[in-house]
DRENTORKOL-3810 file (N, C-alpha, C; in nm, 4 decimals):
REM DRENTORKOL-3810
@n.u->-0.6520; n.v->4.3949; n.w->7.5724; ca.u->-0.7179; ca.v->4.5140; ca.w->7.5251; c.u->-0.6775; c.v->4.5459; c.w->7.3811
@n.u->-0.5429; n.v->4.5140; n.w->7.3740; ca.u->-0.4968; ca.v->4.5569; ca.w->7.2063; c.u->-0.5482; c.v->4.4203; c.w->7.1227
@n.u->-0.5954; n.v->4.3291; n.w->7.1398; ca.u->-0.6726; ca.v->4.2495; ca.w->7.0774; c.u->-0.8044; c.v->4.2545; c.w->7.0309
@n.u->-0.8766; n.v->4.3250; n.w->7.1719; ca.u->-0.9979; ca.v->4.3982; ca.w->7.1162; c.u->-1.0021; c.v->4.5117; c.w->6.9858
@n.u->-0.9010; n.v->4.5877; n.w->6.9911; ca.u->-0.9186; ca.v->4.6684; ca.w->6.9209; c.u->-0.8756; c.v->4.6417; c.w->6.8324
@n.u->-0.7728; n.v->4.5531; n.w->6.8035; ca.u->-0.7369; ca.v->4.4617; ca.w->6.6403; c.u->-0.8183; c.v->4.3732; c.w->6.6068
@n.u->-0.8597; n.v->4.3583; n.w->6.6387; ca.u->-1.0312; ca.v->4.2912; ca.w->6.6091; c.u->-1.1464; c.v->4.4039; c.w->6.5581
@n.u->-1.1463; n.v->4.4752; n.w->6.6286; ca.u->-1.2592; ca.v->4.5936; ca.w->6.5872; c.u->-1.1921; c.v->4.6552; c.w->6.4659
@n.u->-1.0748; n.v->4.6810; n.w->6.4651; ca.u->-1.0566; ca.v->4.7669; ca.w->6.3538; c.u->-1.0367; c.v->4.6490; c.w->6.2195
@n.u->-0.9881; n.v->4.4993; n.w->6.2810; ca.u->-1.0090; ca.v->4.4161; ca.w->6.1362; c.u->-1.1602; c.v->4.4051; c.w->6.0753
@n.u->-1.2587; n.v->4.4118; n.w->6.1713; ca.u->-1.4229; ca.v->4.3620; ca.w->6.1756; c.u->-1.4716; c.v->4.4914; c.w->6.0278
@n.u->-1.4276; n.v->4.6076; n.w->6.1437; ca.u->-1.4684; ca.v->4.7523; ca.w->6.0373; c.u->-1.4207; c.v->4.7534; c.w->5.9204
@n.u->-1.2188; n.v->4.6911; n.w->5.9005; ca.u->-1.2211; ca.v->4.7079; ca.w->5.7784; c.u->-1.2822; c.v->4.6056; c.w->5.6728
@n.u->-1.3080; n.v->4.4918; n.w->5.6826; ca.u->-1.4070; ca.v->4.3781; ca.w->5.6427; c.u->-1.5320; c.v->4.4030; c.w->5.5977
@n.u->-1.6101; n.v->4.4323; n.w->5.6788; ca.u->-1.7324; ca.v->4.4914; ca.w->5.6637; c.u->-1.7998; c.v->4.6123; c.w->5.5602
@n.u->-1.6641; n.v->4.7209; n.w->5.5944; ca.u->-1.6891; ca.v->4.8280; ca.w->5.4856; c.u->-1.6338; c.v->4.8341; c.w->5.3650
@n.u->-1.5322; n.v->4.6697; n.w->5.3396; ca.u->-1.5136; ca.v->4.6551; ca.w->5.1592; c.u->-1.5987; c.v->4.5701; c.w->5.1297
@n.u->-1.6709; n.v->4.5126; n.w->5.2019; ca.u->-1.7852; ca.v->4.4251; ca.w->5.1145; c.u->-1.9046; c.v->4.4882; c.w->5.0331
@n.u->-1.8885; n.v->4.4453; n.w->4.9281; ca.u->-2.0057; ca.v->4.4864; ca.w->4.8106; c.u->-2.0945; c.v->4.3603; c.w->4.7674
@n.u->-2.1766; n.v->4.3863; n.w->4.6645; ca.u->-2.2606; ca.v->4.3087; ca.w->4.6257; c.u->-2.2882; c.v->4.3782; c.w->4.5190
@n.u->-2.2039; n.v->4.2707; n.w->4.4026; ca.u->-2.2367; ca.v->4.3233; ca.w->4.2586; c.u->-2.3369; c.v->4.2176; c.w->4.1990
@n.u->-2.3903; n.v->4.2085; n.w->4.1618; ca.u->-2.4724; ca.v->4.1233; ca.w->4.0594; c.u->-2.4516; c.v->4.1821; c.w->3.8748
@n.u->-2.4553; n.v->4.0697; n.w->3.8108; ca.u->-2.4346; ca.v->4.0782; ca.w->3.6436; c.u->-2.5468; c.v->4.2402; c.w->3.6298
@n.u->-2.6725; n.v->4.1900; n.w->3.6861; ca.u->-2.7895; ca.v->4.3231; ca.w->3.6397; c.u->-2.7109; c.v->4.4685; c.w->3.6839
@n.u->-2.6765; n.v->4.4568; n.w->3.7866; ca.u->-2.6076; ca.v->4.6346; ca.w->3.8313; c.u->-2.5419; c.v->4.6202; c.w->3.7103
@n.u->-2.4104; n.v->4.5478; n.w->3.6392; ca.u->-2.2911; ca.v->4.6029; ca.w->3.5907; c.u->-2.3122; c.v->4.6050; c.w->3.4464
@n.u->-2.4428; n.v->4.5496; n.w->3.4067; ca.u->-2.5102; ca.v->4.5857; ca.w->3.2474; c.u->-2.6302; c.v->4.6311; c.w->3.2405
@n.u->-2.7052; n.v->4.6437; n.w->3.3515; ca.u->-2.8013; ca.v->4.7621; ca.w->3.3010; c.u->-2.8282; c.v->4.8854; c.w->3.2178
@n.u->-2.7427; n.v->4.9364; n.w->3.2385; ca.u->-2.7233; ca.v->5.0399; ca.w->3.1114; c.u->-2.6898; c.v->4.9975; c.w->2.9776
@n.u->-2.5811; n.v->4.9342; n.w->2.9837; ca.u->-2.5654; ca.v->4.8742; ca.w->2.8198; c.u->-2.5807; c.v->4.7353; c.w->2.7887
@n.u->-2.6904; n.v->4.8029; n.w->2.6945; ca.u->-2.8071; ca.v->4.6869; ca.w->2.6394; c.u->-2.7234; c.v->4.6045; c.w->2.4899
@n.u->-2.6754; n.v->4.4861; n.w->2.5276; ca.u->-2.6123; ca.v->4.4467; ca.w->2.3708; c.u->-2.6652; c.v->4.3121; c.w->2.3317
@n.u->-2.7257; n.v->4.3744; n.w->2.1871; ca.u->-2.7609; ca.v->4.2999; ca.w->2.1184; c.u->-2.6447; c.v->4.1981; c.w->2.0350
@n.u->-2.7077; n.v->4.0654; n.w->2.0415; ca.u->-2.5634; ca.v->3.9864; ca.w->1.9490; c.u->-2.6482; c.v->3.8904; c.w->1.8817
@n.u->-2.6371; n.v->3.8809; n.w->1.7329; ca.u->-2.7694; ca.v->3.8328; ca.w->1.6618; c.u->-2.6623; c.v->3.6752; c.w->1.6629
@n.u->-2.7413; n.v->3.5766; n.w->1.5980; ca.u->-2.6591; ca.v->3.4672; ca.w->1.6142; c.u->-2.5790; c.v->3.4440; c.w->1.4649
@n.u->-2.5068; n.v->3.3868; n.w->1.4715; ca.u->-2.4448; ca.v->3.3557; ca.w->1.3131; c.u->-2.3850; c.v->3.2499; c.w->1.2991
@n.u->-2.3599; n.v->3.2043; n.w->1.1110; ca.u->-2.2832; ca.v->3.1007; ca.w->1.1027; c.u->-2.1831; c.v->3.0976; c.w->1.1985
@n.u->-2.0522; n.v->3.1671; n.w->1.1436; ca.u->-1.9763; ca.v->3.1983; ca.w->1.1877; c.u->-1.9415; c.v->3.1458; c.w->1.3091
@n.u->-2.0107; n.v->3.2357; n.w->1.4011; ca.u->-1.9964; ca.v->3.2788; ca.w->1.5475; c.u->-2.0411; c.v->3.1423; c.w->1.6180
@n.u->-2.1640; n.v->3.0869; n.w->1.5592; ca.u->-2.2511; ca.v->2.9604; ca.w->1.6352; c.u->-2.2731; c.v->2.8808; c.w->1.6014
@n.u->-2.3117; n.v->2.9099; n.w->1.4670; ca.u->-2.3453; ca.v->2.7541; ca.w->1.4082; c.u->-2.2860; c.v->2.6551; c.w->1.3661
@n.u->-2.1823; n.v->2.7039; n.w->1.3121; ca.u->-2.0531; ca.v->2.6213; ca.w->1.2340; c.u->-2.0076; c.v->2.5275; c.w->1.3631
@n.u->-1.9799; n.v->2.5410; n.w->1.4170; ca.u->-1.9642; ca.v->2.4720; ca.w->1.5872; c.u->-2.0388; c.v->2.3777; c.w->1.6350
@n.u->-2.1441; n.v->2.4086; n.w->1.5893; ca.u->-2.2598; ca.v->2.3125; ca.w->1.6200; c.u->-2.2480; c.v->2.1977; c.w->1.5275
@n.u->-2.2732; n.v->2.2439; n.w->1.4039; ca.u->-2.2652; ca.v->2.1508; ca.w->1.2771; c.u->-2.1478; c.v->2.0918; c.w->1.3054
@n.u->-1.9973; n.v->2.1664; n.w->1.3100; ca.u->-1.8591; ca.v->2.0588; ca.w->1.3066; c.u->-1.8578; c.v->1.9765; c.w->1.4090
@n.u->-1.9178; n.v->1.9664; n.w->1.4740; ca.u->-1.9224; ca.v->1.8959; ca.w->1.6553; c.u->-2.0442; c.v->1.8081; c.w->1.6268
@n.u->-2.1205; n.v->1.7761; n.w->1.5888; ca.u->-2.3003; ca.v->1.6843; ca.w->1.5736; c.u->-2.2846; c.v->1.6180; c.w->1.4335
@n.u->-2.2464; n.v->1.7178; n.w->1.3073; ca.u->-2.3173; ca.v->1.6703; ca.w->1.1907; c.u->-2.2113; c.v->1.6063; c.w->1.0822
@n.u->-2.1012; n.v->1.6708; n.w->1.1045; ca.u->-1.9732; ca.v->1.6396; ca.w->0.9790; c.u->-1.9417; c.v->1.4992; c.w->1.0001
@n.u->-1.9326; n.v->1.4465; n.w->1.0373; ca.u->-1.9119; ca.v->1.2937; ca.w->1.0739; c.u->-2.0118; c.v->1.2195; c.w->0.9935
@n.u->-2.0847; n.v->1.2457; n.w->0.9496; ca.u->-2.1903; ca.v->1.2130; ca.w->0.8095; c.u->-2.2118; c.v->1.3111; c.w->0.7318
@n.u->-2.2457; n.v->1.4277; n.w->0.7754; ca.u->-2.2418; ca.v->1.5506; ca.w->0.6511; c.u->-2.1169; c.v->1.5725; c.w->0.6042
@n.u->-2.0486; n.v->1.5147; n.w->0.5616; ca.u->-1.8854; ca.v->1.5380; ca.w->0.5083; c.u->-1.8768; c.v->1.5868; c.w->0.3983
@n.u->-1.7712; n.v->1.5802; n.w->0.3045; ca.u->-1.8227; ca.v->1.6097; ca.w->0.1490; c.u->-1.7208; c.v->1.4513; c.w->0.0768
@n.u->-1.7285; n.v->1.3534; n.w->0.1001; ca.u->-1.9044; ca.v->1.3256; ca.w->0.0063; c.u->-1.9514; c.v->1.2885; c.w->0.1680
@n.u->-2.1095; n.v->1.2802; n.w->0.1567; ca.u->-2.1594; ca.v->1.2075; ca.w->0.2507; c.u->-2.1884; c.v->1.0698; c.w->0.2697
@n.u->-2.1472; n.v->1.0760; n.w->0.4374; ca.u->-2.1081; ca.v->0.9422; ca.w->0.4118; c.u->-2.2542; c.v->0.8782; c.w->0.5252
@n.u->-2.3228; n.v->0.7340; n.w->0.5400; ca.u->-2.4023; ca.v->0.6764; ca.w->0.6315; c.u->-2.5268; c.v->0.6858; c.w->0.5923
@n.u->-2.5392; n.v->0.7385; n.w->0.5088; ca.u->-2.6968; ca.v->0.7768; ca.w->0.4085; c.u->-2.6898; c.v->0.8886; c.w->0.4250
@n.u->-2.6313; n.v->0.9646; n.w->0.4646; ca.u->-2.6458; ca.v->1.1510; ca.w->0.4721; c.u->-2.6728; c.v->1.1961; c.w->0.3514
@n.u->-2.7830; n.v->1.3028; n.w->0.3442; ca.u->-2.8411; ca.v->1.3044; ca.w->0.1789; c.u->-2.7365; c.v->1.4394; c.w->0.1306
@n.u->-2.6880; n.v->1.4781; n.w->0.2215; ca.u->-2.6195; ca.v->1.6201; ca.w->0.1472; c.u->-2.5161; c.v->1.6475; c.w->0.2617
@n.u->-2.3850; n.v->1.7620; n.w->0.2155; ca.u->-2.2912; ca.v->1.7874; ca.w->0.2958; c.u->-2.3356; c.v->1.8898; c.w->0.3811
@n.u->-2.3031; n.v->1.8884; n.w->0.4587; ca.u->-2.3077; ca.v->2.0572; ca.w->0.5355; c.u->-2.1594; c.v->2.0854; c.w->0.6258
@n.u->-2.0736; n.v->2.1774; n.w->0.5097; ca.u->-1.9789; ca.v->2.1842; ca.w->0.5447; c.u->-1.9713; c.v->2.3389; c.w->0.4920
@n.u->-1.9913; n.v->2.3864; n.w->0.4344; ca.u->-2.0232; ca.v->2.5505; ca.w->0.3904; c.u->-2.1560; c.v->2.6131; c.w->0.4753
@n.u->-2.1181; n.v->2.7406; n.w->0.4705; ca.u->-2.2285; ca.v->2.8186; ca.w->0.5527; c.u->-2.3690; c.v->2.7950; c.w->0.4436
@n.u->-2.3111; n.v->2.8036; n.w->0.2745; ca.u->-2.4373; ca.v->2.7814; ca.w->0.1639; c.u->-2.5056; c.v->2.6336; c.w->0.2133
@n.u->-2.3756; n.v->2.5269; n.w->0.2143; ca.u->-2.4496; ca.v->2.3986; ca.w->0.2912; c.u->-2.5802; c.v->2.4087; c.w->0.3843
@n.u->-2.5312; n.v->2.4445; n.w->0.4923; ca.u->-2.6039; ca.v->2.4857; ca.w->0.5618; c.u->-2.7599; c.v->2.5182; c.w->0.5907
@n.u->-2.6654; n.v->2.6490; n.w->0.5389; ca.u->-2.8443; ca.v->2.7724; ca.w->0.4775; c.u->-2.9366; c.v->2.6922; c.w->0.3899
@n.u->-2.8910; n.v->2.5792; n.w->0.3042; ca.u->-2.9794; ca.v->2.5493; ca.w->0.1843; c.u->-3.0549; c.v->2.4299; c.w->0.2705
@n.u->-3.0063; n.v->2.3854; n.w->0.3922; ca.u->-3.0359; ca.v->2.2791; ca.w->0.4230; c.u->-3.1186; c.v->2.3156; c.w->0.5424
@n.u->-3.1516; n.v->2.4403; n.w->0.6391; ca.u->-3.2564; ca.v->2.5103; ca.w->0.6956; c.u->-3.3559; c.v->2.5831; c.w->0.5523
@n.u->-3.3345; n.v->2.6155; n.w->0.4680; ca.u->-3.4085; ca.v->2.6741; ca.w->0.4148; c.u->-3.4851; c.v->2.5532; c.w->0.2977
@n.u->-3.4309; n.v->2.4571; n.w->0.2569; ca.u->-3.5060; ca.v->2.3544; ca.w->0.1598; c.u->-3.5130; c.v->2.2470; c.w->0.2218
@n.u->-3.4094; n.v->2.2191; n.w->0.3419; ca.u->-3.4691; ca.v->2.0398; ca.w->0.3770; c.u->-3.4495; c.v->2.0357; c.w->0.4958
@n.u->-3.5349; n.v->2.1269; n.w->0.5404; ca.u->-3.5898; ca.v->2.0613; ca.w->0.7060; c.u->-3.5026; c.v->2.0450; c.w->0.7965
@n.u->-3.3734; n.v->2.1212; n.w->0.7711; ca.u->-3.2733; ca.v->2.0693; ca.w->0.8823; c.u->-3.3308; c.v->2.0922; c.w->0.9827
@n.u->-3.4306; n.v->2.1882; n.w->1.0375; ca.u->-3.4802; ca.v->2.2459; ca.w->1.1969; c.u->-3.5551; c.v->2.1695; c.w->1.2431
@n.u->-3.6237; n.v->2.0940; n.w->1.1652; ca.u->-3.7122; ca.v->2.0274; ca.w->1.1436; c.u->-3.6507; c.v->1.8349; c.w->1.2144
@n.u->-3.5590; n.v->1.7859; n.w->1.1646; ca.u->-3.4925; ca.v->1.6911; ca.w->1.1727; c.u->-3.3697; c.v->1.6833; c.w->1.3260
@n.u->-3.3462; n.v->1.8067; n.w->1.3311; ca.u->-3.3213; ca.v->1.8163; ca.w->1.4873; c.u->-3.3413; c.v->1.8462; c.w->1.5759
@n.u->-3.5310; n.v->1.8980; n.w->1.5584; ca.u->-3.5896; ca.v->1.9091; ca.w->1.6577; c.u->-3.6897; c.v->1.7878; c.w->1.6707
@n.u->-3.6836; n.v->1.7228; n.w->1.6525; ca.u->-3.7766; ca.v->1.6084; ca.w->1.6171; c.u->-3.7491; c.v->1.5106; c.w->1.7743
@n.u->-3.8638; n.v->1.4615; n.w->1.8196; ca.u->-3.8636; ca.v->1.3573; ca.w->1.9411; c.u->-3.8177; c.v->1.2158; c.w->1.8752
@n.u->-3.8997; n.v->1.2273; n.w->1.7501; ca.u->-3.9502; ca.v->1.0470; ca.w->1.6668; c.u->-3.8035; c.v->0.9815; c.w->1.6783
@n.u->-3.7639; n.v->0.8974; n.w->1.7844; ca.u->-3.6382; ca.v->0.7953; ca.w->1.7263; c.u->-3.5805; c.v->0.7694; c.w->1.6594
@n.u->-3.7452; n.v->0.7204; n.w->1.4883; ca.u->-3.6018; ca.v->0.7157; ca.w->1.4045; c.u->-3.5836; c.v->0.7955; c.w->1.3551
@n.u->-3.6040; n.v->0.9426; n.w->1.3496; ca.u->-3.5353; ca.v->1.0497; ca.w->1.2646; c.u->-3.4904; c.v->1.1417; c.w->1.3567
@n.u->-3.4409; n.v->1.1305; n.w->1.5044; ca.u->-3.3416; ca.v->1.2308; ca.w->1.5572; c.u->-3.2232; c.v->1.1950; c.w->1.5119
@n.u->-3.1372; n.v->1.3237; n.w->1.5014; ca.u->-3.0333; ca.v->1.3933; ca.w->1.4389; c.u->-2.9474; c.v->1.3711; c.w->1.5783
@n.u->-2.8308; n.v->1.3874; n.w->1.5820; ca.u->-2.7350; ca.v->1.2809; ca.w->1.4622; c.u->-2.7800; c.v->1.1915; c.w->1.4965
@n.u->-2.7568; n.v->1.1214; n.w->1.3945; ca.u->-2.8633; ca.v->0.9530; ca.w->1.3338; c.u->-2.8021; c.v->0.8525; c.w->1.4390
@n.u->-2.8558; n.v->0.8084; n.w->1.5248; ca.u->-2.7825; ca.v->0.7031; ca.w->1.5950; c.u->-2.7250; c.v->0.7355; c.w->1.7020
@n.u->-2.7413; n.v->0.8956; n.w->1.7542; ca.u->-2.7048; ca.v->0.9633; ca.w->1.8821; c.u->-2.8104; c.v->1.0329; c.w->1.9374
@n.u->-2.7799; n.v->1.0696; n.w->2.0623; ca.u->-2.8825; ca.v->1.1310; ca.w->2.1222; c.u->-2.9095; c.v->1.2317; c.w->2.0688
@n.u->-3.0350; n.v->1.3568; n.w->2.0714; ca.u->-3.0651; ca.v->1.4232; ca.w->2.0278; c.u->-3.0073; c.v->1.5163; c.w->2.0476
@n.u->-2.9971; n.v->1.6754; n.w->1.9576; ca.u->-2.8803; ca.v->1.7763; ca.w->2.0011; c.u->-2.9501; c.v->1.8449; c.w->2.1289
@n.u->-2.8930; n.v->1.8718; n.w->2.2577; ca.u->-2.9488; ca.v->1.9261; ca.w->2.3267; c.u->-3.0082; c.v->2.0947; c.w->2.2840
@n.u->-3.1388; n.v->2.1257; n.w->2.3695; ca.u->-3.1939; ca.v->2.2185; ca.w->2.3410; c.u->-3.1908; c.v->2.3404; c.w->2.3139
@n.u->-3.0855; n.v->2.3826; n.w->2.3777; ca.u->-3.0063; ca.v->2.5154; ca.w->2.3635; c.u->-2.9485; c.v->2.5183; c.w->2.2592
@n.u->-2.9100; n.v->2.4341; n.w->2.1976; ca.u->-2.8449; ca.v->2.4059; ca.w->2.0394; c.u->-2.9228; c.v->2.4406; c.w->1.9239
@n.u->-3.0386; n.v->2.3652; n.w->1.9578; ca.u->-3.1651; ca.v->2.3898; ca.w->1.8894; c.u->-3.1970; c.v->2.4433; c.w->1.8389
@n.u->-3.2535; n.v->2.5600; n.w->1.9452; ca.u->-3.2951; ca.v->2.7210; ca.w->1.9618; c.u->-3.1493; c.v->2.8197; c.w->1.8980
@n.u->-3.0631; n.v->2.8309; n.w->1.9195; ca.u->-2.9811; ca.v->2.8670; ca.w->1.8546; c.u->-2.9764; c.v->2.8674; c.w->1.6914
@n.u->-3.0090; n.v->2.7301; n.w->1.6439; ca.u->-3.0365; ca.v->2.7017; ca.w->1.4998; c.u->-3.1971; c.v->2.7757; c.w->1.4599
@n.u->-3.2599; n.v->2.8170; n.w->1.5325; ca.u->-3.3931; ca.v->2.8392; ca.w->1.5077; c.u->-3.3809; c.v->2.9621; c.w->1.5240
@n.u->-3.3524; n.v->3.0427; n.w->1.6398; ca.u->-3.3070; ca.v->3.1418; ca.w->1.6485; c.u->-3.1821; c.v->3.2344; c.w->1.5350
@n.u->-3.0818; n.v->3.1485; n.w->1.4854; ca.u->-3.0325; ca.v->3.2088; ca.w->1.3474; c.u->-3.1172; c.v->3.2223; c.w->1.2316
@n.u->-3.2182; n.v->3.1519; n.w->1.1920; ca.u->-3.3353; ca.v->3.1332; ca.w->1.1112; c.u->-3.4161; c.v->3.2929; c.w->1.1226
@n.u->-3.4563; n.v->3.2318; n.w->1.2401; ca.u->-3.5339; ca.v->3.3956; ca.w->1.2480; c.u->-3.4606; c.v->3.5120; c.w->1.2279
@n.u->-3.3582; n.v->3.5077; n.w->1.2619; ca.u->-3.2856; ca.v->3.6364; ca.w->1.2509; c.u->-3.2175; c.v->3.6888; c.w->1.1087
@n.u->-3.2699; n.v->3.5769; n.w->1.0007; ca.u->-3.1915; ca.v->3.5824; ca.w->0.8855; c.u->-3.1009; c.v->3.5232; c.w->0.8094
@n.u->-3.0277; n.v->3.3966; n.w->0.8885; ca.u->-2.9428; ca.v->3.3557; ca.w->0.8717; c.u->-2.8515; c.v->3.3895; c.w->0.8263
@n.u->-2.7838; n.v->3.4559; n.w->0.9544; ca.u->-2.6753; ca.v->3.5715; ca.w->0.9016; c.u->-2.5076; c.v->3.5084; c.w->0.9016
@n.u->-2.4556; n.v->3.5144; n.w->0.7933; ca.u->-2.3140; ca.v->3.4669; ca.w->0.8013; c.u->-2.1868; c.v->3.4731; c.w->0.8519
@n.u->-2.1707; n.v->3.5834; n.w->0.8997; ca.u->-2.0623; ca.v->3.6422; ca.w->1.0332; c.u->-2.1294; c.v->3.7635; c.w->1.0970
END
């Protein structure tokens, strides 16, 4: 009999601490915006995919460095960097001789574009 009831009272207390939070309940209210940036995203991307030929000097036929955030910016804004790593064509996916940067990477670089290309 005292088993039954240490059972019932473990069952009840079990039952009535279980919750169910999901991410949406615990940020619904606060809405945060986070724009993307050198800084924060891109630089990461570039030191991890591109410096290994964008070096300073460049090295493998790389036409320019991208090792500064100006690197960079000059190279979405005058030569097609978005352009060159979003590309399917074989021989001009980025990095040259590796697979292509996955997509989320991408969009990130495209997504800083739109937003301004903001530096921190």
């Amino acid at each position: 009999m005292k088993f039954k009831y240490l059972l019932y009272f473990a069952s009840l207390f079990c039952f009535t601490n279980c919750s169910y939070n999901s991410e949406d309940d615990l940020t619904e209210d606060a809405i945060v915006e986070e724009f993307v940036t050198y800084e924060g995203n891109i630089k990461s991307i570039i030191d991890t995919n591109c410096i290994s030929c964008h070096s300073s000097p460049p090295i493998n036929g790389a036409p320019m460095p991208l090792i500064t955030y100006d690197d960079v910016k000059n190279a979405v804004e005058n030569r097609d960097l978005i352009g060159r790593i979003s590309t399917t064509d074989a021989g001009f996916v980025m990095p040259f001789g590796g697979p292509r940067l996955p997509q989320n990477l991408i969009d990130l670089v495209i997504q800083w574009e739109q937003e301004g290309l903001l530096e921190n």
